[in-house]
C-alpha positions as CSV (number, residue, x, y, z in Angstrom):
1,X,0.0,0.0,0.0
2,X,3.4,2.3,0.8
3,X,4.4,1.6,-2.4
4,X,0.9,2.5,-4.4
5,X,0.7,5.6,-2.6
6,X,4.2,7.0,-2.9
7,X,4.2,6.2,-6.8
8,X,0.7,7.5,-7.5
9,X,1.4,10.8,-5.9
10,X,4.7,11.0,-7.8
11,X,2.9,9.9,-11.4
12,X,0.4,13.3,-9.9
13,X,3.2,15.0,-9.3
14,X,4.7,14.8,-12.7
15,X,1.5,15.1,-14.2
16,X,0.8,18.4,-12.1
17,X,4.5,19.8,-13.7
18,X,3.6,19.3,-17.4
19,X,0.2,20.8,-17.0
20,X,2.0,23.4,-15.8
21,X,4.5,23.5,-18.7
22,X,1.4,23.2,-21.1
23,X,-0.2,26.4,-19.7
24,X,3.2,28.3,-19.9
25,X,3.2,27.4,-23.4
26,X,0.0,28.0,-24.7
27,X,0.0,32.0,-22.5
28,X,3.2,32.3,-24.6
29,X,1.8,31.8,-27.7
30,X,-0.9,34.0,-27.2
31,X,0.7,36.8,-26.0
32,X,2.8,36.3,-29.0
33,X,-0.1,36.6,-31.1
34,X,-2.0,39.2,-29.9
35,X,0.9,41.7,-29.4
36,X,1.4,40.9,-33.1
37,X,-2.0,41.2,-34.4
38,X,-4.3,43.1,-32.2
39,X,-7.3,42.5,-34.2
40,X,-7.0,38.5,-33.3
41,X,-10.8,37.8,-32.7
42,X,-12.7,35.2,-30.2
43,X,-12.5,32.3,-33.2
44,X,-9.1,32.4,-34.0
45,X,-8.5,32.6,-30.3
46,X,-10.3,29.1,-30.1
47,X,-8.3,27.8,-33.3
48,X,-5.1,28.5,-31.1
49,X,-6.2,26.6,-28.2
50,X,-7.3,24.0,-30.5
51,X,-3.9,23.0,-31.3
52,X,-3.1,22.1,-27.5
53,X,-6.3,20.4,-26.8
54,X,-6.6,16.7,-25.5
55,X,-9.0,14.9,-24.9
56,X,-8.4,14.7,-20.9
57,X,-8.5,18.0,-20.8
58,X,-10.3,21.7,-20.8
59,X,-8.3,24.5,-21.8
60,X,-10.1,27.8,-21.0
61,X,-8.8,31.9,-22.0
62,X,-10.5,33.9,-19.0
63,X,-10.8,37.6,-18.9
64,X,-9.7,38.5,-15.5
65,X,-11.1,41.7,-15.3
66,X,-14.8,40.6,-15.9
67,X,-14.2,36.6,-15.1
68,X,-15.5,36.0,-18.5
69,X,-14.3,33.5,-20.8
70,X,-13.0,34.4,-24.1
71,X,-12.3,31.0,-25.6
72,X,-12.4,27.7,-24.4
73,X,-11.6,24.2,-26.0
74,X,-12.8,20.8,-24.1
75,X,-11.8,17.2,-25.1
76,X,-13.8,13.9,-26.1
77,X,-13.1,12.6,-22.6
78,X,-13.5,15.7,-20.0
79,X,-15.4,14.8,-16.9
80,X,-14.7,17.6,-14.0
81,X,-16.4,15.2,-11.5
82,X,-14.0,12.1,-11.0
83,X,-15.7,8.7,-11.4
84,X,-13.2,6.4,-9.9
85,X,-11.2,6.2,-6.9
86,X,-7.9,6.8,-9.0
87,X,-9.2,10.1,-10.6
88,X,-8.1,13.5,-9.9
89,X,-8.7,17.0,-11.5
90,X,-5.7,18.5,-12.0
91,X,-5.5,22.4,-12.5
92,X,-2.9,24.8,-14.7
93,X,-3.2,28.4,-14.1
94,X,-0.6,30.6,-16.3
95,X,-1.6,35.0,-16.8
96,X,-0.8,36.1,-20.5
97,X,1.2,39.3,-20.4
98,X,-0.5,41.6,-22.4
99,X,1.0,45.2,-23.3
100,X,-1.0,47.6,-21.9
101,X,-3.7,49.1,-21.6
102,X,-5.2,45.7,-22.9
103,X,-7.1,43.4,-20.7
104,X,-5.2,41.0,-19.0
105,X,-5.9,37.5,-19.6
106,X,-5.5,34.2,-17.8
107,X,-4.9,30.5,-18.8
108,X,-6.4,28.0,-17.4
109,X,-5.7,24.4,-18.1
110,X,-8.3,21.3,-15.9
111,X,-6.8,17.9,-16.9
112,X,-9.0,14.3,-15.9
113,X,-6.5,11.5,-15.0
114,X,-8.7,8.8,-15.9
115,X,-5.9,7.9,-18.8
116,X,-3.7,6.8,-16.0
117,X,-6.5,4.7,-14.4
118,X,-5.2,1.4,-16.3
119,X,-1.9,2.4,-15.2
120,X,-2.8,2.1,-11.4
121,X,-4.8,-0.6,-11.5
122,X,-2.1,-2.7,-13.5
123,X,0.7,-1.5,-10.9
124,X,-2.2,-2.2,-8.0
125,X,-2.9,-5.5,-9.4
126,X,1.6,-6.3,-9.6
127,X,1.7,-5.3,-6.2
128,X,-1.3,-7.2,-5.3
129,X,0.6,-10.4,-7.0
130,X,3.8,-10.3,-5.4
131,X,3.1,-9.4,-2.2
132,X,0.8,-12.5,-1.9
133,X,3.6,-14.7,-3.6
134,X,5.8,-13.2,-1.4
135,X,3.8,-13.6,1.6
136,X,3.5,-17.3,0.5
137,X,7.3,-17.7,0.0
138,X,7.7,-16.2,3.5
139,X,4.9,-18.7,4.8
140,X,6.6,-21.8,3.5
141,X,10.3,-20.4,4.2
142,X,9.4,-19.8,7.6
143,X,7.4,-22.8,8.3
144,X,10.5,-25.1,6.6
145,X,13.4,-22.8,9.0
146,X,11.7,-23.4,11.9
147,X,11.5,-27.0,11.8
148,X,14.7,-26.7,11.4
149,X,15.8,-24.3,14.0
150,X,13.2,-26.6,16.2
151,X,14.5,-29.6,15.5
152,X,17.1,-29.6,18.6
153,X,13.8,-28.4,20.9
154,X,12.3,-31.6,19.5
155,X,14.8,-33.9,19.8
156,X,14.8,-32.9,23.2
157,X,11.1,-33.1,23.6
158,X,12.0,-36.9,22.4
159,X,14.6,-37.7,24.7
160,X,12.9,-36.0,27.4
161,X,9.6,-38.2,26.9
162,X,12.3,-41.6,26.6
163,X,13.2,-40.8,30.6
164,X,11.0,-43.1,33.0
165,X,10.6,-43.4,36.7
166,X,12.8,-46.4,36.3
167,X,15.2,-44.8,34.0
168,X,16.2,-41.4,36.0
169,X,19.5,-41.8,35.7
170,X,19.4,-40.9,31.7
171,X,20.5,-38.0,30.9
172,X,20.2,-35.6,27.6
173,X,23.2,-35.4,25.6
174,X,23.7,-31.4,24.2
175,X,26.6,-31.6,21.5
176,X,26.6,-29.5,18.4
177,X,23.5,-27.3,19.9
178,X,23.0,-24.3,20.2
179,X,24.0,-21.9,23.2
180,X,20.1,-21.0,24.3
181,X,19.7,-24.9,24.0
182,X,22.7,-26.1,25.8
183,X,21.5,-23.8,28.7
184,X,18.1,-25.6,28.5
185,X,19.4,-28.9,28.6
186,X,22.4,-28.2,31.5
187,X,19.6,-27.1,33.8
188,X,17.4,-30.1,32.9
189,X,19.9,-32.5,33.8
190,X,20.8,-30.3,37.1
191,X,17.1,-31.1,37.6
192,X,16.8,-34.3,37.3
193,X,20.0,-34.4,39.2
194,X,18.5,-32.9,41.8
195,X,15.4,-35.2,41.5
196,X,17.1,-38.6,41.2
197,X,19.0,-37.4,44.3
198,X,16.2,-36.2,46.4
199,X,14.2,-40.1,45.0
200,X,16.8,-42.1,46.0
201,X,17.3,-40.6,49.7
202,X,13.4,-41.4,49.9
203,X,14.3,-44.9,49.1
204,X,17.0,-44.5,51.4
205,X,14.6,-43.2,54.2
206,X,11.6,-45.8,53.6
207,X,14.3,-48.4,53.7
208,X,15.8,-47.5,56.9
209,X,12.2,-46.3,58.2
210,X,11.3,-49.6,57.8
211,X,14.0,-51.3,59.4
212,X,13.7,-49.6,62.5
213,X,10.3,-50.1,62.7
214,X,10.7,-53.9,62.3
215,X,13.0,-54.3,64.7
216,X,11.0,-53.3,67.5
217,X,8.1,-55.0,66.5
218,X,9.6,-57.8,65.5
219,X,11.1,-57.8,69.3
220,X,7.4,-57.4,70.7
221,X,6.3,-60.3,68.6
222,X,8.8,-62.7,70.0
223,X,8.4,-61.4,73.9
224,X,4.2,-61.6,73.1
225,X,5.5,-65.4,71.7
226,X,7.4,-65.8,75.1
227,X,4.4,-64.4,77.0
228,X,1.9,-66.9,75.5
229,X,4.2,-70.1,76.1
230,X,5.9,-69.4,79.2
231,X,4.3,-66.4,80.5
232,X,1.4,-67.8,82.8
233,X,3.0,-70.2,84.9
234,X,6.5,-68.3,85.6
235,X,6.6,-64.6,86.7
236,X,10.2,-64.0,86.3
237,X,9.3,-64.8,82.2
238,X,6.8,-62.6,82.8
239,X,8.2,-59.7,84.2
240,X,10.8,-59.8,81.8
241,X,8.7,-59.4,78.9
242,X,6.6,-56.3,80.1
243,X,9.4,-54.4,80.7
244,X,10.9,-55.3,77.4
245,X,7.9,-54.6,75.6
246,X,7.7,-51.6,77.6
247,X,11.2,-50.5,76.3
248,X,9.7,-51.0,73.0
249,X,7.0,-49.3,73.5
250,X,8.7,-46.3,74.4
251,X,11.5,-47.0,71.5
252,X,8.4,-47.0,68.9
253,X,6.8,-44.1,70.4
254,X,10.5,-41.6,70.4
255,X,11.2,-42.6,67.1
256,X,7.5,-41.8,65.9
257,X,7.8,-38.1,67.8
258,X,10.6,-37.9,65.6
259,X,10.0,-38.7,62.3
260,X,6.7,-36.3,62.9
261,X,8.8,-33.8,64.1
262,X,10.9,-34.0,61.2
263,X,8.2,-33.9,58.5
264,X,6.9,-31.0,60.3
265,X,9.6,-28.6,60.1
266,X,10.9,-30.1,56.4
267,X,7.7,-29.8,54.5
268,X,6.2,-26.5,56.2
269,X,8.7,-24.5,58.8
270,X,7.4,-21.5,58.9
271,X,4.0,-23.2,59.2
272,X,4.5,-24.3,62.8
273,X,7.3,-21.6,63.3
274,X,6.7,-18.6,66.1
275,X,9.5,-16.8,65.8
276,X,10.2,-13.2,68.6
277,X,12.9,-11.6,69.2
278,X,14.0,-12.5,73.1
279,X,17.0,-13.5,75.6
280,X,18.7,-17.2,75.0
281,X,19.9,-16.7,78.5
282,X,16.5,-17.9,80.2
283,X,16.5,-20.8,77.7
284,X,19.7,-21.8,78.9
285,X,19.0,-21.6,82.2
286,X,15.7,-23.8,81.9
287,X,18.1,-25.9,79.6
288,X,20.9,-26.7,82.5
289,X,17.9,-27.2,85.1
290,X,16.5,-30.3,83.1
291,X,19.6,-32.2,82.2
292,X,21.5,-31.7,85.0
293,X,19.7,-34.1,87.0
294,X,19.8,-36.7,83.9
295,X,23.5,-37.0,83.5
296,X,24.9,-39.6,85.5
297,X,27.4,-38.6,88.2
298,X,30.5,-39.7,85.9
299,X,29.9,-36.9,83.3
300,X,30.1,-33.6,84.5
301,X,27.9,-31.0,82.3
302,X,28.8,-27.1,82.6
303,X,27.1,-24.1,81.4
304,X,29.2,-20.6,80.5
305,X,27.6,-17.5,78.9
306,X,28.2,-14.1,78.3
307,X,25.6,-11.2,78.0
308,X,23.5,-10.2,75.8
309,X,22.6,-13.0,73.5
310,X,19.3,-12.2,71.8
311,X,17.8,-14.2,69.1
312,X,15.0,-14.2,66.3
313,X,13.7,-17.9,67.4
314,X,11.5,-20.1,68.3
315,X,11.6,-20.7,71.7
316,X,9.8,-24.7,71.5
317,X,11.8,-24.7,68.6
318,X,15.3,-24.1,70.1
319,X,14.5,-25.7,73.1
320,X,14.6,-28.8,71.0
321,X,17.7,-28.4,69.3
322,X,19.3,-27.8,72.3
323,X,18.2,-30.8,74.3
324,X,19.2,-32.7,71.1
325,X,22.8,-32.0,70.9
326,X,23.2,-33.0,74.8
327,X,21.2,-35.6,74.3
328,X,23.5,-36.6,72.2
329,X,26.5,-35.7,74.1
330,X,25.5,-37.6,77.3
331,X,24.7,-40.9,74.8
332,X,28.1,-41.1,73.2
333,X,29.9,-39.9,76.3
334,X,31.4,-42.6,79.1
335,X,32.5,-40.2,81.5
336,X,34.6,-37.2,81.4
337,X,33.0,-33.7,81.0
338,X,30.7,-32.1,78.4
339,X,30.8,-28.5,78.1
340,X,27.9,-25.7,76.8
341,X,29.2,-22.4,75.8
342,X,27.3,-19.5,74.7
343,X,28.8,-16.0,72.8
344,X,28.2,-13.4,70.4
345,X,29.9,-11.3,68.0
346,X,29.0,-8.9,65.5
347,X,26.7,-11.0,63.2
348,X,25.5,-14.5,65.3
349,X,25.2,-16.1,68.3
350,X,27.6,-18.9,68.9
351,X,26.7,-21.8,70.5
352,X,28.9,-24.8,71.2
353,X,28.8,-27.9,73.1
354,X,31.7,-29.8,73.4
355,X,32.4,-33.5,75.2
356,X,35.1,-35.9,76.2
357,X,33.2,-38.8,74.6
358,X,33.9,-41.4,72.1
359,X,34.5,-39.1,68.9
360,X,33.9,-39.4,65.2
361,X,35.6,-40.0,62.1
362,X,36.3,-37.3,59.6
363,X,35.1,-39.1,56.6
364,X,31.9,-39.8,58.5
365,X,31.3,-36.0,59.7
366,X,29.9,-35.0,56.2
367,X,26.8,-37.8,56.4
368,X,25.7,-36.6,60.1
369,X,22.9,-35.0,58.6
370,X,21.3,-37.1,56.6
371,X,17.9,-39.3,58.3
372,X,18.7,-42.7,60.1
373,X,22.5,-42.4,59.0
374,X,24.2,-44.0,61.9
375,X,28.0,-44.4,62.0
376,X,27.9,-47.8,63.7
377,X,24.6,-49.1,63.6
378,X,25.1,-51.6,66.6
379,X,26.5,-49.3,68.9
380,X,23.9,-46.6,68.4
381,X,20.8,-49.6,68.9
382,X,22.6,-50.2,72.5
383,X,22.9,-46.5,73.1
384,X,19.1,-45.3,71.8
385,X,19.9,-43.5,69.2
386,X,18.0,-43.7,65.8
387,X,19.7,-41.3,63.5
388,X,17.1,-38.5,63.1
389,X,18.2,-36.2,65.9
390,X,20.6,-34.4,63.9
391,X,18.6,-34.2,60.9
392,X,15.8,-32.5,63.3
393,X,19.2,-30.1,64.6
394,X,19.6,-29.2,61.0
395,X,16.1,-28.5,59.9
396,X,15.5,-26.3,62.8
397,X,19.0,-24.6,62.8
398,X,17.8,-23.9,58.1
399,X,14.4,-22.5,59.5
400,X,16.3,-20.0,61.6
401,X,18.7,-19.4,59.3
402,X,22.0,-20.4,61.1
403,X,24.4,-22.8,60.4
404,X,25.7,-26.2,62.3
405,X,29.0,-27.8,62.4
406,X,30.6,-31.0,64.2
407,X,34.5,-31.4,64.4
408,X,36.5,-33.6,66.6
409,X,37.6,-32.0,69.9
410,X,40.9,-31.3,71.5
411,X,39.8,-33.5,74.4
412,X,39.4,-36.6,71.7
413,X,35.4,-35.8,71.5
414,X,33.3,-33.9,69.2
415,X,32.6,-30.3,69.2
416,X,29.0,-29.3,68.1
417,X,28.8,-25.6,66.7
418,X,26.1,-23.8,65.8
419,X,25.8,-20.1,64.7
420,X,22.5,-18.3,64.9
421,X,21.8,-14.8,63.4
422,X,22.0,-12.2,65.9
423,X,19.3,-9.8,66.6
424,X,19.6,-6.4,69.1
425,X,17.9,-6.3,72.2
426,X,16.5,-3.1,70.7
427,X,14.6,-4.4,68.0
428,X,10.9,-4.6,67.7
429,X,9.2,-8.3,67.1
């Protein structure tokens, strides 16, 4: 439609200059004329103006003076209203300079462009051609290039629809891509990195889940076995039973708490989170008055502080964790000392608890964390412990947004260390 436009109006245009020339010509020639002859008379005016006419057009000698015309000539085809959308009237003024004191004259030229009507509709109908042949080119070029420029997004569509539940290990290969589609495919395979990971430790966890859980009952079964054969006639046998199934019992019933516990602050923390700002010195002190009386005489627990220690916490929360890690302490502690400190710096709250107990390997340090992981399984059965304490320690310690970490002590035990963010005493909850 540019196109149309911009060429019409220049075809006008052109037009427009050699009406313009036309008029100059023909007021020439009768100036020429009449300064020659001045008895030139209305007929041989017309008989000029005859020899410039055309059939487009209306050529017209006007007295100015009076606005009357002296002379005009009109072609075959002269229509002053336009009948189609391509016509225009185009108009050719030129004066005739007379000598005076004659009147002065004025030429007037009206030309119809409905000549140049085939014109614009052959040049409208060529445009009309190849821009729908173009647009069809462009159609089928662009539908062909982006299959092609697709085809790496389909391939991966393909591979991507090839990866099972049983098959997360595959992985997409990305050679001789491009950049935007390497980028897609690298953070795929991060994700299903990430996914086979998190799929196998829930493996992992059912697995162990349900091993603890059978051993237990699987104890209960054979003292409820013991009970029906032996149990009614001799009370030691008896006895015996009920307080092991009672130690079952209870063994059933912590590592339920636990796994509860853990599920709660893993899937929604800040769910069953009440965080305020306050003082971990009360904590502490409520802290040393419960497990003071549990340790046995042969470990000696201390506590050691220093003002002001304020927290954004969870009180229940942190309450937990802390009778966690001493729980720990006094179960893989013989005898010696285990020792709670509490400080602050700048940035966090530092919290350590540090015992003269059995100790841990460095290559097992890194796997603490992670649910039912126990370094030596045996040992820990005899002791109580079930593995999911310091997971719990680590969930609550990420929903408060500090950090944990367990090194061997100087004293040949483990140090526990756990950094909280600090928060001023001056602050508003």
């Amino acid at each position: 439609m540019f196109i149309f436009w911009s060429t019409s109006n220049l075809v006008y245009q052109h037009e427009q200059q050699l009406l313009n020339q036309k008029a100059v010509a023909i007021a020439s020639d009768v100036t020429t004329e009449i300064t020659e002859d001045s008895t030139l008379d209305i007929s041989y005016l017309s008989r000029l103006l005859m020899n410039y006419s055309d059939s487009n057009q209306s050529i017209t000698l006007i007295d100015v003076q009076n606005g009357k015309k002296l002379a005009s000539i009109v072609g075959a085809n002269w229509n002053k209203e336009p009948d189609d959308f391509y016509e225009r009237i185009l108009v050719a003024e030129e004066s005739v300079r007379l000598p005076s004191p004659a009147h002065p004259m004025l030429v007037q030229i009206s030309e119809s462009t409905s000549a140049l009507k085939w014109y614009f509709t052959i040049l409208f109908m060529i445009l009309l051609l190849s821009s729908s042949i173009t647009l069809a080119l462009s159609g089928v070029g662009g539908y062909f290039l982006s299959k092609w420029g697709l085809r790496p997004l389909d391939q991966l569509i393909m591979q991507i629809h090839s990866i099972s539940p049983q098959r997360l290990s595959q992985r997409i290969h990305h050679y001789n891509v491009e950049t935007e589609i390497y980028e897609l495919i690298h953070a795929f395979n991060l994700l299903m990195d990430r996914m086979e990971e998190a799929l196998v430790s829930q493996q992992r966890f059912v697995t162990d889940a349900s091993h603890e859980l059978r051993t237990p009952l699987t104890i209960i079964e054979g003292y409820v076995s013991l009970l029906q054969r032996w149990g009614k006639h001799k009370p030691e046998i008896r006895d015996e039973a009920l307080f092991a199934l009672s130690q079952e019992c209870d063994r059933l019933s912590r590592l339920i708490e636990d796994l509860l516990s853990l599920a709660k602050l893993q899937d929604a923390p800040q769910m069953s989170s009440h965080k305020t700002i306050q003082s971990l010195i009360p904590l502490l002190l409520e802290v040393k008055q419960a497990w003071l009386p549990v340790y046995p005489a042969q470990i000696e627990l201390s506590f050691e502080w220093a003002e002001p220690l304020f927290l954004y916490m969870d009180r229940e929360r942190m309450r937990q964790l802390l009778d966690i890690l001493l729980d720990n302490a006094r179960k893989y502690t013989d005898r010696g000392q285990v020792e709670v400190r509490a400080y602050s710096d700048e940035k966090w709250v530092h919290i350590t608890i540090e015992d003269t107990g059995i100790g841990i390997q460095e290559s097992e340090i890194p796997h603490l964390f992670k649910r039912f992981y126990r370094v030596d399984k045996s040992r820990n059965r005899i002791r109580g412990g079930n593995g999911i304490g310091l997971a719990i320690a680590q969930s609550i310690i990420t929903d408060h947004q500090g950090m944990i970490t367990i090194s061997s002590s100087s004293q040949g035990g483990t140090t526990v260390h756990v950094q909280l963010s600090k928060a001023s005493h001056t602050q508003k909850d």
